[in-house]
C-alpha positions as CSV (number, residue, x, y, z in Angstrom):
1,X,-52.8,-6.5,25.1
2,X,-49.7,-7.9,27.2
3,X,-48.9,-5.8,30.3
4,X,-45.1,-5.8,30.8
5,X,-44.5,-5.8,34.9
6,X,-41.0,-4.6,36.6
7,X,-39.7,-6.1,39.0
8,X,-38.6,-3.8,41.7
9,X,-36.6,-5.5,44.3
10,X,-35.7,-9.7,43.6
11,X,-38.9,-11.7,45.5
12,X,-37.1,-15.2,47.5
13,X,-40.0,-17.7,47.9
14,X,-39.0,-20.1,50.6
15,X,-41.0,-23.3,51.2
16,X,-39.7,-24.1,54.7
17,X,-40.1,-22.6,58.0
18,X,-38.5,-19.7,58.9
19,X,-38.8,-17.5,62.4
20,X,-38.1,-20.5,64.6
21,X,-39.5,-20.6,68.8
22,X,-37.1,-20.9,71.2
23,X,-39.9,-22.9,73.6
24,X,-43.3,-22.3,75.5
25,X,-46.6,-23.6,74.4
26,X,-48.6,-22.7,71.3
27,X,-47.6,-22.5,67.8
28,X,-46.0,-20.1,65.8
29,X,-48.5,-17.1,64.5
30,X,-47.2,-17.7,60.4
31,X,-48.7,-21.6,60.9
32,X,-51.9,-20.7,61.9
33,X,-52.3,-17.6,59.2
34,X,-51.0,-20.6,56.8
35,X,-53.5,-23.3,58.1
36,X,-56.8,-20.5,57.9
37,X,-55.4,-19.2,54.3
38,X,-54.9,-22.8,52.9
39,X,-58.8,-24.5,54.6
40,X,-59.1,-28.2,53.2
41,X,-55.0,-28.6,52.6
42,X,-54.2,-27.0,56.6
43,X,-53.1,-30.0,57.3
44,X,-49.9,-30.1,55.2
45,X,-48.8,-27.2,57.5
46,X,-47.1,-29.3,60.7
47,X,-46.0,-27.8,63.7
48,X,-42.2,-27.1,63.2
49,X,-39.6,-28.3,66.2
50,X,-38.1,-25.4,68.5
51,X,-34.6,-24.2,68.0
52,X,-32.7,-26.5,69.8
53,X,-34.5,-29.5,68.8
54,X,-33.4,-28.7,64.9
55,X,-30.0,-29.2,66.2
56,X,-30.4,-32.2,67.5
57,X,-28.3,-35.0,66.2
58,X,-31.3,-37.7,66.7
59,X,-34.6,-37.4,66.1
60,X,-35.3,-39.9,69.7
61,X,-33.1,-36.5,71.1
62,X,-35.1,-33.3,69.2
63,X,-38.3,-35.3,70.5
64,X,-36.9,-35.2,73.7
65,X,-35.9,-31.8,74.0
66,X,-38.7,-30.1,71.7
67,X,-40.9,-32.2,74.5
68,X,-39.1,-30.8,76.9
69,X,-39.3,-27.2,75.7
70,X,-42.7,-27.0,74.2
71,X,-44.4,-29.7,75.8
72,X,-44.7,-31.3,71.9
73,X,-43.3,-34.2,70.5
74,X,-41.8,-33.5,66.9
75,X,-43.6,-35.8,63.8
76,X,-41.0,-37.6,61.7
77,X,-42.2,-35.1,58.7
78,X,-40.6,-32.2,60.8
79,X,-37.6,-34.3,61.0
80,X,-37.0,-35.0,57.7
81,X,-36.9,-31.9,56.8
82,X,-35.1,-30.5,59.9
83,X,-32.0,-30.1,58.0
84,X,-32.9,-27.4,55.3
85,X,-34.3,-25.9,58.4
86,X,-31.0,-26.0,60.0
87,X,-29.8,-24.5,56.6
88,X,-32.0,-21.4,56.4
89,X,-31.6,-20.9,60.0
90,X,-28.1,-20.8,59.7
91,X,-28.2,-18.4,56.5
92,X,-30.5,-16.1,58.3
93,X,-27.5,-15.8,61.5
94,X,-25.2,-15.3,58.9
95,X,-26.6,-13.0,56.7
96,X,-28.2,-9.9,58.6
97,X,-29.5,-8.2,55.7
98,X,-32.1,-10.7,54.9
99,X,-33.9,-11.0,58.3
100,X,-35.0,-7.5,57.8
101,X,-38.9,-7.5,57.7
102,X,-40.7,-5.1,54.6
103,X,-42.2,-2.4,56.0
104,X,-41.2,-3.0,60.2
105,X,-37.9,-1.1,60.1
106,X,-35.9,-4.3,62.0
């Protein structure tokens, strides 16, 4: 027997960080969740640069800063992808309506 599921509400899947620090010291609380859930593959789950340091226009200058602000360097995997981070940041200022959190109201 097939079951037929409905979709309720459309489900966006988004493989790159989201929810970026501004600074201090430790690392974001989804990265760590991520790391436990995923056991022998934690390790493709890298720390992602602060806010200012994903603008950067160098990576010498977002190691600098991210330094600076977190006390971190930033690994040249984080760079590469720093501009799809810039991207989803930038969609997520824009657009209001899809920083809302299921279930917490904000």
């Amino acid at each position: 027997m097939i079951k037929k599921y409905e979709q309720i509400e459309p489900l966006i899947l988004i493989d790159i960080p989201i929810g970026l620090k501004n600074g201090g010291k430790g690392e974001r609380l989804p990265d760590l969740g991520a790391r436990r859930i995923l056991k022998a593959r934690k390790s493709s789950i890298f720390p992602i640069p602060c806010r200012e340091a994903v603008y950067m226009e160098s990576y010498k200058k977002a190691c600098e800063v991210n330094e600076k602000l977190t006390g971190k360097r930033i690994s040249k995997q984080a760079w590469n992808i720093v501009s799809k981070i810039r991207d989803v940041n930038n969609f997520l200022v824009e657009n209001e309506i899809f920083r809302k959190k299921k279930g917490s109201g904000t």
